[in-house]
HTML snippet that shows the backbone in 3Dmol.js (N, CA, C, O; Angstrom):
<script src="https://3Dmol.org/build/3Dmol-min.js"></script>
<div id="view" style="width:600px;height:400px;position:relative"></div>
<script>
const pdb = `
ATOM      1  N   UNK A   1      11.311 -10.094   8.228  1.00  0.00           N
ATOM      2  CA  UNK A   1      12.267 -10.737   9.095  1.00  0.00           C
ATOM      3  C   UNK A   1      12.100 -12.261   9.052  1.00  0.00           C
ATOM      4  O   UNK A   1      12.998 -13.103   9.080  1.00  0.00           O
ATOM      5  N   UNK A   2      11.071 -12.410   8.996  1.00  0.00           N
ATOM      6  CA  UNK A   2      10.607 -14.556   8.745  1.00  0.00           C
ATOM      7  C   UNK A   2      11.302 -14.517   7.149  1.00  0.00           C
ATOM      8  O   UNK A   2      11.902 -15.576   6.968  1.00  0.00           O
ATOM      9  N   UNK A   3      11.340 -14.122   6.630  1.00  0.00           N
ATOM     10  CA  UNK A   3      11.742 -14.342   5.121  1.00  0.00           C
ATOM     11  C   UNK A   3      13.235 -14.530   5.312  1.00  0.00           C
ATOM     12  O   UNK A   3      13.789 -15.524   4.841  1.00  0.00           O
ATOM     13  N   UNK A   4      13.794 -13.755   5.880  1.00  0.00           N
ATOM     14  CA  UNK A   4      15.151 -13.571   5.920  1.00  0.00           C
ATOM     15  C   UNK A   4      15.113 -14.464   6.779  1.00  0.00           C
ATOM     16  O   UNK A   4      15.529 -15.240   5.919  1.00  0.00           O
ATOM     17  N   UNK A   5      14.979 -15.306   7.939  1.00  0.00           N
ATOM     18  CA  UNK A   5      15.459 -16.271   8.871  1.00  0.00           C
ATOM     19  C   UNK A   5      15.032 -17.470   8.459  1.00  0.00           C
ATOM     20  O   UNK A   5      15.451 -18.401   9.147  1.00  0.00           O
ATOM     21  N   UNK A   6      13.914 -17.929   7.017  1.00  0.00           N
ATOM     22  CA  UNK A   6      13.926 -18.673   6.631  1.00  0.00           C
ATOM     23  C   UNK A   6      15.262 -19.153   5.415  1.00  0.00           C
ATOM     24  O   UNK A   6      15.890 -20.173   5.129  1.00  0.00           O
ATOM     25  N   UNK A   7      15.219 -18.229   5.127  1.00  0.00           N
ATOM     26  CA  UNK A   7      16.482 -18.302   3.641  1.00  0.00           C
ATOM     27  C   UNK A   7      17.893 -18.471   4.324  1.00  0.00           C
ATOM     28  O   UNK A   7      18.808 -18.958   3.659  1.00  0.00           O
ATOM     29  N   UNK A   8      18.107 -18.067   5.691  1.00  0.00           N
ATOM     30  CA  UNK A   8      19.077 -18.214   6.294  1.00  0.00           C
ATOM     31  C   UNK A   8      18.960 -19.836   6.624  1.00  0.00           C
ATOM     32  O   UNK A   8      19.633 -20.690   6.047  1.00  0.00           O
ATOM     33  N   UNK A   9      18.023 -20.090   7.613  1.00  0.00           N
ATOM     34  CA  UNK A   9      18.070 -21.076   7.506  1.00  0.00           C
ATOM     35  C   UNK A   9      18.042 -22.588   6.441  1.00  0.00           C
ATOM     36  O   UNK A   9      18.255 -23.757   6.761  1.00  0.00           O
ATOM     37  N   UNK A  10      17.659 -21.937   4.978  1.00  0.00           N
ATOM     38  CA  UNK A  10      17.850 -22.941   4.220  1.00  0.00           C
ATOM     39  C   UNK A  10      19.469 -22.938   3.530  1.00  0.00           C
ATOM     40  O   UNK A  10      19.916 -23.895   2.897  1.00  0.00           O
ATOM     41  N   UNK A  11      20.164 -21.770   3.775  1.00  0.00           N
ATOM     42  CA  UNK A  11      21.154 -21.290   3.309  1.00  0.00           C
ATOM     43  C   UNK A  11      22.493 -22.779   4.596  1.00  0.00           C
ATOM     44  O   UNK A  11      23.267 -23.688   4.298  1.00  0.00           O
ATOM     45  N   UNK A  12      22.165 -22.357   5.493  1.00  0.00           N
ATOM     46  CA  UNK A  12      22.962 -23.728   6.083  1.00  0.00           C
ATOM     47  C   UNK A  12      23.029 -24.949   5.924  1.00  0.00           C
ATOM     48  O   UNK A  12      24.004 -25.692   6.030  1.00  0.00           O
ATOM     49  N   UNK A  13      22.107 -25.144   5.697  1.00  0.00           N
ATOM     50  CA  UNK A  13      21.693 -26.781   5.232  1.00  0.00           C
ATOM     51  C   UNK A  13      22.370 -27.048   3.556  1.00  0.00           C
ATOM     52  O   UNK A  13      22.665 -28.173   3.155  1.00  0.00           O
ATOM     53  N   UNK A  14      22.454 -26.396   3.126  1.00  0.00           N
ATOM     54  CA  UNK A  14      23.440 -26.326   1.845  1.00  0.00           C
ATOM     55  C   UNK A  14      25.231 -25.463   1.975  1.00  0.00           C
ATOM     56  O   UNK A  14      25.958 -25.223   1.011  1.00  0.00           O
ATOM     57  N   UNK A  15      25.461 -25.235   3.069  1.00  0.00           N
ATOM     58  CA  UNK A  15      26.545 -23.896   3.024  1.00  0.00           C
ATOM     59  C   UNK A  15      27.496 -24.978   2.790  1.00  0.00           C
ATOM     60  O   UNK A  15      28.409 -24.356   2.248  1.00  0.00           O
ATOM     61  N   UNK A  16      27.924 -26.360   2.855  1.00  0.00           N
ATOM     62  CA  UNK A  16      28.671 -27.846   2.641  1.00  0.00           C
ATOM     63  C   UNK A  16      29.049 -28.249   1.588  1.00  0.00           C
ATOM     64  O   UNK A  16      29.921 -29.081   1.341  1.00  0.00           O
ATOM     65  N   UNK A  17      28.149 -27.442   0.662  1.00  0.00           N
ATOM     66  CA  UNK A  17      27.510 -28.382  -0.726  1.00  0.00           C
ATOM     67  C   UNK A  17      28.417 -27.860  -2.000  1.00  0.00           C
ATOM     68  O   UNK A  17      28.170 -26.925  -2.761  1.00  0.00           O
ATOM     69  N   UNK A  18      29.262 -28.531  -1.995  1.00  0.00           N
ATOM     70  CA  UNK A  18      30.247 -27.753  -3.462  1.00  0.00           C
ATOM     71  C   UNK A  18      29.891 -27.878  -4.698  1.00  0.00           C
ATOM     72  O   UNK A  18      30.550 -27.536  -5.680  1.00  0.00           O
ATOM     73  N   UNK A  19      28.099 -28.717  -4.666  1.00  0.00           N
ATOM     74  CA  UNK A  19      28.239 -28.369  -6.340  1.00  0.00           C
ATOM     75  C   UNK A  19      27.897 -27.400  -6.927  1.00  0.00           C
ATOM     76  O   UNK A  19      27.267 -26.562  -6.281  1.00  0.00           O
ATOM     77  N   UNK A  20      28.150 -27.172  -8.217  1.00  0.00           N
ATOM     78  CA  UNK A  20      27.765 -25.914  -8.576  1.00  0.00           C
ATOM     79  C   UNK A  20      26.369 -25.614  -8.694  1.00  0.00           C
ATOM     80  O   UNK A  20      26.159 -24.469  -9.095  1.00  0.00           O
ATOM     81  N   UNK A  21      25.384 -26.288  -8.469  1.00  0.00           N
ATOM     82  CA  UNK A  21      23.914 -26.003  -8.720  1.00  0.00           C
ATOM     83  C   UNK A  21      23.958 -25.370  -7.007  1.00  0.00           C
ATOM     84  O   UNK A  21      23.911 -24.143  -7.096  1.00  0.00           O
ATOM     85  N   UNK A  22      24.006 -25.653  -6.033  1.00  0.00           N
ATOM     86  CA  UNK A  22      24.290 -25.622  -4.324  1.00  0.00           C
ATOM     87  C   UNK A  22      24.937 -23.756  -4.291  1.00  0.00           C
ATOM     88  O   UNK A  22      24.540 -22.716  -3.766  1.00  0.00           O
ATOM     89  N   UNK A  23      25.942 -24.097  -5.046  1.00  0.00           N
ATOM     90  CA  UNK A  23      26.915 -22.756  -5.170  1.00  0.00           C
ATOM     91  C   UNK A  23      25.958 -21.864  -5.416  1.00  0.00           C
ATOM     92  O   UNK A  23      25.417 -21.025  -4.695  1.00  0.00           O
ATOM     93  N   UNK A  24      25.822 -22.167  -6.556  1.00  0.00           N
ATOM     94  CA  UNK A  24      24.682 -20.717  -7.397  1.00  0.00           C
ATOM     95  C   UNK A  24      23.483 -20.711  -6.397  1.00  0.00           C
ATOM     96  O   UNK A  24      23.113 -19.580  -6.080  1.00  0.00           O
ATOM     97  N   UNK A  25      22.835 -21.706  -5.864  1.00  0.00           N
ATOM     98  CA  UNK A  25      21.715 -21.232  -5.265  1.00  0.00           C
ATOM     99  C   UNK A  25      22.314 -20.392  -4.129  1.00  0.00           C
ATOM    100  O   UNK A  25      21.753 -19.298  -4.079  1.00  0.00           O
ATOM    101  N   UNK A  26      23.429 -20.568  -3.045  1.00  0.00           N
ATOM    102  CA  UNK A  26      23.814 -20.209  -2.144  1.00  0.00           C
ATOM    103  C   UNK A  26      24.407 -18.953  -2.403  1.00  0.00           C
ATOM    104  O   UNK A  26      24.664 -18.378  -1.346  1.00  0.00           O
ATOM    105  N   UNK A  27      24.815 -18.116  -3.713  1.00  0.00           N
ATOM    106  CA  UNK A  27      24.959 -17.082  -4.155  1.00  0.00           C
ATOM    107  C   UNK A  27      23.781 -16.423  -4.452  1.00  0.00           C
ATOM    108  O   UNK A  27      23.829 -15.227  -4.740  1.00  0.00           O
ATOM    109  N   UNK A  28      22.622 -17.079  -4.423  1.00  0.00           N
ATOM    110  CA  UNK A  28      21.633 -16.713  -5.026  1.00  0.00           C
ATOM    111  C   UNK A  28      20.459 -15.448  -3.760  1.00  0.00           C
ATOM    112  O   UNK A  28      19.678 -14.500  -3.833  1.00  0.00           O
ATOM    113  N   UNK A  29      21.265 -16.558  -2.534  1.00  0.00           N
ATOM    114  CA  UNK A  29      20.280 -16.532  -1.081  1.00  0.00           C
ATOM    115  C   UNK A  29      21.016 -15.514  -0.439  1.00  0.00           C
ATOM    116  O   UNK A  29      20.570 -14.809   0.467  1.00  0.00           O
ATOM    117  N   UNK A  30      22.205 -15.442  -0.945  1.00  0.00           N
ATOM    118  CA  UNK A  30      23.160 -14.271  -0.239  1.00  0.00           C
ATOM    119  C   UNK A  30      22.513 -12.952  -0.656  1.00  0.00           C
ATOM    120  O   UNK A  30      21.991 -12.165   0.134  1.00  0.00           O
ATOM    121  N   UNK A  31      22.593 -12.807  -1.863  1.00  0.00           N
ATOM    122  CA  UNK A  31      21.660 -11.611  -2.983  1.00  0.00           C
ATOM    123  C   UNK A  31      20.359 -11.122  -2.403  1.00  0.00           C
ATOM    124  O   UNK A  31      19.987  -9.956  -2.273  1.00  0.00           O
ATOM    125  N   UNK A  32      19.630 -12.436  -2.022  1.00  0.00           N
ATOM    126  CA  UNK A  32      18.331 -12.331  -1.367  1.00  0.00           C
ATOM    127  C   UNK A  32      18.216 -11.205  -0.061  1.00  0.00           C
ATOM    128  O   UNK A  32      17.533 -10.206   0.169  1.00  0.00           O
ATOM    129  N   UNK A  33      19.411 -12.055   0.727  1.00  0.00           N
ATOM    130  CA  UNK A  33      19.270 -11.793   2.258  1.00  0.00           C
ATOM    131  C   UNK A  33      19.950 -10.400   2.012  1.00  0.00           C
ATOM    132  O   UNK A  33      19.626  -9.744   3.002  1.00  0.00           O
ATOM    133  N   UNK A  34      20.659  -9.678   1.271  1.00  0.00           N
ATOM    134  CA  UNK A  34      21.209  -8.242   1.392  1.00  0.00           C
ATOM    135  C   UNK A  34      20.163  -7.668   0.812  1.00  0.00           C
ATOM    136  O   UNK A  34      19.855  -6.752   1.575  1.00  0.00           O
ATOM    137  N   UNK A  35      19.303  -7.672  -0.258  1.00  0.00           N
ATOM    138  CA  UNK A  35      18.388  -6.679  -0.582  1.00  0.00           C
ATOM    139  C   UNK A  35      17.430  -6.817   0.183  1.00  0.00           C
ATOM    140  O   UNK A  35      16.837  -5.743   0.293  1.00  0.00           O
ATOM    141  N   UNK A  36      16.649  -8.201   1.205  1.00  0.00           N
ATOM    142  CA  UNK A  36      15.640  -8.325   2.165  1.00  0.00           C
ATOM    143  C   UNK A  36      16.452  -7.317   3.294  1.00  0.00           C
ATOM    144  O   UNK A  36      15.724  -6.447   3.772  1.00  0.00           O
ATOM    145  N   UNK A  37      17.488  -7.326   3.647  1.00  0.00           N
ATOM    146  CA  UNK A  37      18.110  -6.365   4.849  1.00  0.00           C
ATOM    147  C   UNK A  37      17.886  -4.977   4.071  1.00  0.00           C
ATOM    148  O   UNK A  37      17.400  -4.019   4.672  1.00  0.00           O
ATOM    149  N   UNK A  38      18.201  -4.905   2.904  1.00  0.00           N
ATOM    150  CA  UNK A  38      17.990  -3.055   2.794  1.00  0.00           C
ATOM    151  C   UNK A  38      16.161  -2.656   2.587  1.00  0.00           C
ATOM    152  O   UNK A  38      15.483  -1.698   2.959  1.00  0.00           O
ATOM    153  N   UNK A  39      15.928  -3.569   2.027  1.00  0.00           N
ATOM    154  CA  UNK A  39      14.170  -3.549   2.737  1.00  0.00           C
ATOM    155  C   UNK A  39      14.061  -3.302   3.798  1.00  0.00           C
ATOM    156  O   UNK A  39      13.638  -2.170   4.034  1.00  0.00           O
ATOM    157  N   UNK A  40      14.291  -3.961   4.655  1.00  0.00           N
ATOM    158  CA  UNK A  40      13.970  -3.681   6.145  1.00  0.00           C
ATOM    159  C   UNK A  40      14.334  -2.304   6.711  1.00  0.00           C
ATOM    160  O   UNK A  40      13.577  -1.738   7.500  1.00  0.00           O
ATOM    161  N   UNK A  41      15.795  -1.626   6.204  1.00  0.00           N
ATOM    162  CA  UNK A  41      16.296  -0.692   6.783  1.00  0.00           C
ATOM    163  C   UNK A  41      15.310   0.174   6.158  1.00  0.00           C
ATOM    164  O   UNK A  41      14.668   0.685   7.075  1.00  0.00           O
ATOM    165  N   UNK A  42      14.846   0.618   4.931  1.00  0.00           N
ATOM    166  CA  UNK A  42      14.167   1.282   4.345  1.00  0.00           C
ATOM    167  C   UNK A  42      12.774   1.286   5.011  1.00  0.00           C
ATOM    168  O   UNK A  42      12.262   2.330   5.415  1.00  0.00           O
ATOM    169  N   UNK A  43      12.146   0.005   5.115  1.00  0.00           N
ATOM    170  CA  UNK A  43      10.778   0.261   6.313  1.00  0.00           C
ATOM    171  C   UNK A  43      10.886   0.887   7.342  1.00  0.00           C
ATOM    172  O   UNK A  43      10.094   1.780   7.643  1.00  0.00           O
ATOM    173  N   UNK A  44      12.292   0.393   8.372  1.00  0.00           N
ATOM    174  CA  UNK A  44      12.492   0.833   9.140  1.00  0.00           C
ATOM    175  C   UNK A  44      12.368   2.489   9.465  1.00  0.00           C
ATOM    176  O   UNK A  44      11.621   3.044  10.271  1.00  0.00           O
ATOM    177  N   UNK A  45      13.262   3.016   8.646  1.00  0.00           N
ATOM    178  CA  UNK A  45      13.136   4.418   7.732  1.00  0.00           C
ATOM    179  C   UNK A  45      12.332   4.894   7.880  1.00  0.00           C
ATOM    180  O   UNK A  45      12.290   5.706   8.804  1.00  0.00           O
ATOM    181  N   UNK A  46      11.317   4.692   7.135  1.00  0.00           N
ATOM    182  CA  UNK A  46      10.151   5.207   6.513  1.00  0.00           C
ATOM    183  C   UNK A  46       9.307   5.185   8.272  1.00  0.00           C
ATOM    184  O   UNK A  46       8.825   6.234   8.700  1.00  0.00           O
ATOM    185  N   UNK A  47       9.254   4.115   8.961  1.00  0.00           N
ATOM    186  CA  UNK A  47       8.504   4.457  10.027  1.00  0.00           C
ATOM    187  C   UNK A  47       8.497   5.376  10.927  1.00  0.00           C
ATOM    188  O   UNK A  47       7.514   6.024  11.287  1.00  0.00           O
ATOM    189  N   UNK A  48      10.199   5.509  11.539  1.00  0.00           N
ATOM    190  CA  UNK A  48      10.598   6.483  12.052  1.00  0.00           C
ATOM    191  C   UNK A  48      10.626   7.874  11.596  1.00  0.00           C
ATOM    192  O   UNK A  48      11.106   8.703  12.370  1.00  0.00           O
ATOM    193  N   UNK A  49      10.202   8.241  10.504  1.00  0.00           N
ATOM    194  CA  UNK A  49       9.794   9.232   9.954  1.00  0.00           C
ATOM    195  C   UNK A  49       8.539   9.667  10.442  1.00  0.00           C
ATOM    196  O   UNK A  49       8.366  10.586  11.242  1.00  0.00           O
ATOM    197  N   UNK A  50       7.676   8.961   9.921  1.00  0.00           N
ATOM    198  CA  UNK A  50       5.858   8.725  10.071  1.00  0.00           C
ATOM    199  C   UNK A  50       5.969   9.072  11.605  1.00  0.00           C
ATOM    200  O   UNK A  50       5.371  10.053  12.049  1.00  0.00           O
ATOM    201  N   UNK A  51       6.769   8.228  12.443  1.00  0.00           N
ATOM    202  CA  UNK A  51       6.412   8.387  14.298  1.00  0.00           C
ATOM    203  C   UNK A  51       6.731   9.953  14.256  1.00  0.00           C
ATOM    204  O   UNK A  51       5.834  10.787  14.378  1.00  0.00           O
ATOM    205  N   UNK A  52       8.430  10.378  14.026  1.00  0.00           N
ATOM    206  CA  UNK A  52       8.815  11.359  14.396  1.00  0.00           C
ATOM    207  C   UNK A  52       7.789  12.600  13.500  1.00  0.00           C
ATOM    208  O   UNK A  52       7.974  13.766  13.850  1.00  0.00           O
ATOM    209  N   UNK A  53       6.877  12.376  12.524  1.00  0.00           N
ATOM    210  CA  UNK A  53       6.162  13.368  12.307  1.00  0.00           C
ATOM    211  C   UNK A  53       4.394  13.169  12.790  1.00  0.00           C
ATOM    212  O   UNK A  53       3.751  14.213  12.901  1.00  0.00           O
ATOM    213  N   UNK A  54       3.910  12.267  12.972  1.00  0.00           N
ATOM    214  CA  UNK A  54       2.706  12.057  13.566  1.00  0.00           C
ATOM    215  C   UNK A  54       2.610  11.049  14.534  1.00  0.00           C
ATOM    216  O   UNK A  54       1.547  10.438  14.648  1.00  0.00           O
ATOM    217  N   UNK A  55       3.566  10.792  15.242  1.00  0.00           N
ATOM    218  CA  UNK A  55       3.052   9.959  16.296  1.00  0.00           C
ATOM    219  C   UNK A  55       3.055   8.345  15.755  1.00  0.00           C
ATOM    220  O   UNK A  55       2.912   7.982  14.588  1.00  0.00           O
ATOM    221  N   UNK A  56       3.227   7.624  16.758  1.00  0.00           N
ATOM    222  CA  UNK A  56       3.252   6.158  16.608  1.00  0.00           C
ATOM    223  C   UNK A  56       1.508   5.535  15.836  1.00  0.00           C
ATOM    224  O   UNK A  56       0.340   5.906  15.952  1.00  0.00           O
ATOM    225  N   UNK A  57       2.190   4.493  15.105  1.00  0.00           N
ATOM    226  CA  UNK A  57       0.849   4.045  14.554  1.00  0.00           C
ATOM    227  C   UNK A  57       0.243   2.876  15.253  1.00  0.00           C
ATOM    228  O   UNK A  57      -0.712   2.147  14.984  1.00  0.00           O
ATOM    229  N   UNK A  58       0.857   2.912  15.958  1.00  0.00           N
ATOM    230  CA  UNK A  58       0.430   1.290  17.191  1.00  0.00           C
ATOM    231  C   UNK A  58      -0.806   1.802  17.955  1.00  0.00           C
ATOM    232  O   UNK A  58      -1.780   1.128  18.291  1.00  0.00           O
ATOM    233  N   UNK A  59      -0.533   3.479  18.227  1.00  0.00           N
ATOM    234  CA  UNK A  59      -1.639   3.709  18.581  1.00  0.00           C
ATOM    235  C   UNK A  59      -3.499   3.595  17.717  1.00  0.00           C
ATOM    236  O   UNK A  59      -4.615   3.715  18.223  1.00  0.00           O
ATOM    237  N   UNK A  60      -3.122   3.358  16.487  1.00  0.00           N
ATOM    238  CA  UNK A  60      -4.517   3.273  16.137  1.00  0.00           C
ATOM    239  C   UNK A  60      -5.030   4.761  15.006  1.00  0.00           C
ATOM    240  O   UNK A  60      -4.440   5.770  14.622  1.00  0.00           O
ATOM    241  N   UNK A  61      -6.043   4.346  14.851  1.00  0.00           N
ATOM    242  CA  UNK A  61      -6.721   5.624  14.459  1.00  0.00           C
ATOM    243  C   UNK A  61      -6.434   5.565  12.951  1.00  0.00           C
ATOM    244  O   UNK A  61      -5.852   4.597  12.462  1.00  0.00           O
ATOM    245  N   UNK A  62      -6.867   6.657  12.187  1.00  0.00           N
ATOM    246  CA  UNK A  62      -6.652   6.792  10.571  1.00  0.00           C
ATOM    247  C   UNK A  62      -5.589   7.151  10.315  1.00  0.00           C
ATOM    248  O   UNK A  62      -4.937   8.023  10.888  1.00  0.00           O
ATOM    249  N   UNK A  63      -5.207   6.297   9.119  1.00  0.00           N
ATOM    250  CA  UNK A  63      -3.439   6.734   8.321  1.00  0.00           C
ATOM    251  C   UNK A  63      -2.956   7.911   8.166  1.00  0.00           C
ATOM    252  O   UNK A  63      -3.417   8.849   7.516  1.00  0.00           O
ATOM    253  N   UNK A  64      -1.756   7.825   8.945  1.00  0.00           N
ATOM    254  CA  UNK A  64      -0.375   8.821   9.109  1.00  0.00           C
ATOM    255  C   UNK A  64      -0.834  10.223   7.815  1.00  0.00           C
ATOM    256  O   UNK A  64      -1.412  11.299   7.972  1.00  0.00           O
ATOM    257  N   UNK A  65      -0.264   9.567   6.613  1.00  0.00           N
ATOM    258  CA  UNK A  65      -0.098   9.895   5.298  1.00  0.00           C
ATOM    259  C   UNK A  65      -1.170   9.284   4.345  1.00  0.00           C
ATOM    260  O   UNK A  65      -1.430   8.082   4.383  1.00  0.00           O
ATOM    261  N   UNK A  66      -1.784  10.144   3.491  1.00  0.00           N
ATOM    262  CA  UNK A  66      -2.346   9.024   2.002  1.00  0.00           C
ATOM    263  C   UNK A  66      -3.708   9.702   2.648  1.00  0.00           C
ATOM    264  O   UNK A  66      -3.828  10.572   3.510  1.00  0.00           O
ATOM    265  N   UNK A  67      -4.824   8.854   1.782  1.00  0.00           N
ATOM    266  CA  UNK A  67      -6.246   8.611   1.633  1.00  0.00           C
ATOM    267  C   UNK A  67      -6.564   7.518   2.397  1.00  0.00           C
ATOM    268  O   UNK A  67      -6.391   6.404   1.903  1.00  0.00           O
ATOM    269  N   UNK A  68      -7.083   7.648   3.733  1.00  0.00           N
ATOM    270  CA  UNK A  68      -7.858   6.393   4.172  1.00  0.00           C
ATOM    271  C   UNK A  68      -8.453   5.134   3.549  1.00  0.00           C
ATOM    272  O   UNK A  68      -9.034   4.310   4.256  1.00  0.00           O
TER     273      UNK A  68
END
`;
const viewer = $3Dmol.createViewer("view");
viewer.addModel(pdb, "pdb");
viewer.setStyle({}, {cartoon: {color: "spectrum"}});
viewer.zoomTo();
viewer.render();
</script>
């Protein structure tokens, strides 16, 4: 989420900028910020899984899934 609110935020400070080096980067950050959002949904995912099958991990203790 800092990744994505940084790139956003560098994404404004150029959103003005018609040259084409500005353009492409600002096409570049758009690309960024949609595959950093389907990351997230996918963590997201994946956690609510883990809770809805063993319980929250906030509580502590040894890993959900895997080899300690």
């Amino acid at each position: 989420m800092l990744l994505r609110k940084d790139i956003l935020n560098r994404a404004v400070k150029i959103a003005d900028d018609r040259r084409i080096e500005a353009l492409h980067v600002m096409k570049n950050n758009m690309r960024i910020l949609d595959l950093l959002s389907d990351a997230i949904a996918l963590a997201e995912d994946s956690t609510r899984v883990l809770d809805r099958a063993f319980g929250s991990a906030a509580k502590g203790g040894p890993p959900r899934i895997g080899n300690p």
